[in-house]
C-alpha positions as CSV (number, residue, x, y, z in Angstrom):
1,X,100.1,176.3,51.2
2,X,98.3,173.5,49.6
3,X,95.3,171.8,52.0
4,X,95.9,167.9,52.5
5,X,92.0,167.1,50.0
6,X,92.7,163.4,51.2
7,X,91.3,164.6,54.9
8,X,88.5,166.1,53.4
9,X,84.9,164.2,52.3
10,X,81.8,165.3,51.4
11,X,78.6,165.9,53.6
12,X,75.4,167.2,53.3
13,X,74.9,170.0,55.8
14,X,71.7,172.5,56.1
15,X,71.2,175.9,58.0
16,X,69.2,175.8,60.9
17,X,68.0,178.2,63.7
18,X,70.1,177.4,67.2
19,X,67.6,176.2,70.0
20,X,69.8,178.9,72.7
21,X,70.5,181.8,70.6
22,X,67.7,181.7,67.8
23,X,70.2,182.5,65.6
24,X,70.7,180.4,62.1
25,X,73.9,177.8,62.0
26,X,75.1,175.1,60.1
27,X,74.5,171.4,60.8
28,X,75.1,168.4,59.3
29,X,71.7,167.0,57.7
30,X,70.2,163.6,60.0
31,X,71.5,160.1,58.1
32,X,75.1,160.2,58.0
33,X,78.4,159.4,60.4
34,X,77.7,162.5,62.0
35,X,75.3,163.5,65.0
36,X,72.8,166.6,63.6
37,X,74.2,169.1,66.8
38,X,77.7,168.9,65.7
39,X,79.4,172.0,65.3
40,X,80.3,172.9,61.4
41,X,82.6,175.5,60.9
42,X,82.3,177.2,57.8
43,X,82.3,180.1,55.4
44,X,79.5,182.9,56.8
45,X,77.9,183.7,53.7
46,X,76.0,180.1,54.3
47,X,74.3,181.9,57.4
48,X,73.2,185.1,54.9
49,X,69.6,184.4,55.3
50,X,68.6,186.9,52.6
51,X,70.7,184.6,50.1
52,X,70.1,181.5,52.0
53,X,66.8,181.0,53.9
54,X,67.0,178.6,56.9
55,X,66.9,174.9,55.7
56,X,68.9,175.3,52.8
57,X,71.0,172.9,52.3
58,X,74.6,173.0,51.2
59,X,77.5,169.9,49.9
60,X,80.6,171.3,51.8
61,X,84.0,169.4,51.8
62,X,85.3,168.7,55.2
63,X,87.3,167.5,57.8
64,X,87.2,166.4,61.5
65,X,89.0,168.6,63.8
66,X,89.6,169.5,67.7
67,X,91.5,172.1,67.7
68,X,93.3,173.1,70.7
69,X,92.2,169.5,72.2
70,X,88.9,170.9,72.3
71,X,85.5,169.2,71.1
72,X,85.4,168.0,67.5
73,X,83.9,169.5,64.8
74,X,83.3,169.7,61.5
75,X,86.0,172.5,59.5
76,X,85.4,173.7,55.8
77,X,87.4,175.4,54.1
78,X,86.2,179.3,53.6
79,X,87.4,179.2,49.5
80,X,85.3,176.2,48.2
81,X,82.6,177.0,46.1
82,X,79.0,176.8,47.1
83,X,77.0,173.9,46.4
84,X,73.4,174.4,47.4
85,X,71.5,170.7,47.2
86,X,67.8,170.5,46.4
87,X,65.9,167.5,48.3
88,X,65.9,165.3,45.3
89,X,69.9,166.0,45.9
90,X,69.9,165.2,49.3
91,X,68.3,162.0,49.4
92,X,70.5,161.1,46.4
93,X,73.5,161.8,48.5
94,X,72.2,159.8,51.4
95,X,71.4,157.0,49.5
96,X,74.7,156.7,48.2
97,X,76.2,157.6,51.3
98,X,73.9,154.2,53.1
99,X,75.2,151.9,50.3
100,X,78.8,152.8,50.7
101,X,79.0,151.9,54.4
102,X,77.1,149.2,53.9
């Protein structure tokens, strides 16, 4: 079955260590539509800190979901390739992201 790619949009996300478990998680980055303690669900390899050290960041393609009614989040699909962003990438990004809402 084909995914609807119209629901999906790019956001800059980075990994992160969890204040309550001390364990690394995925966040979207400070600057765009979303708040930074949103919940991003996404492919596990992105939390393999011996590939990934914490603060990498990462372009994923998502959507907005609450499943089951529950709180929304941030869903990415598993199968997309991974983009890892430098920071000369990510203040591209959110420069470009600031000038389309404007």
């Amino acid at each position: 079955m084909a995914r609807d790619t119209w629901a999906y949009r790019e956001v800059a996300v980075e990994s992160a260590l969890d204040a309550w478990s001390g364990k690394p998680r995925i966040r979207p980055v400070s600057g765009q539509a979303f708040a930074t303690d949103m919940r991003v669900q996404c492919s596990r390899s992105l939390l393999d800190t011996e590939r990934y050290p914490v603060g990498t960041r990462f372009l994923l393609s998502v959507r907005i979901t609450d499943r089951q009614g529950g709180a929304p989040f941030l869903y990415a699909w598993h199968g997309d390739p991974v983009v890892v962003m430098n920071k000369t990438q990510v203040k591209r990004f959110l420069e470009m992201y600031r000038r389309l809402r404007l």
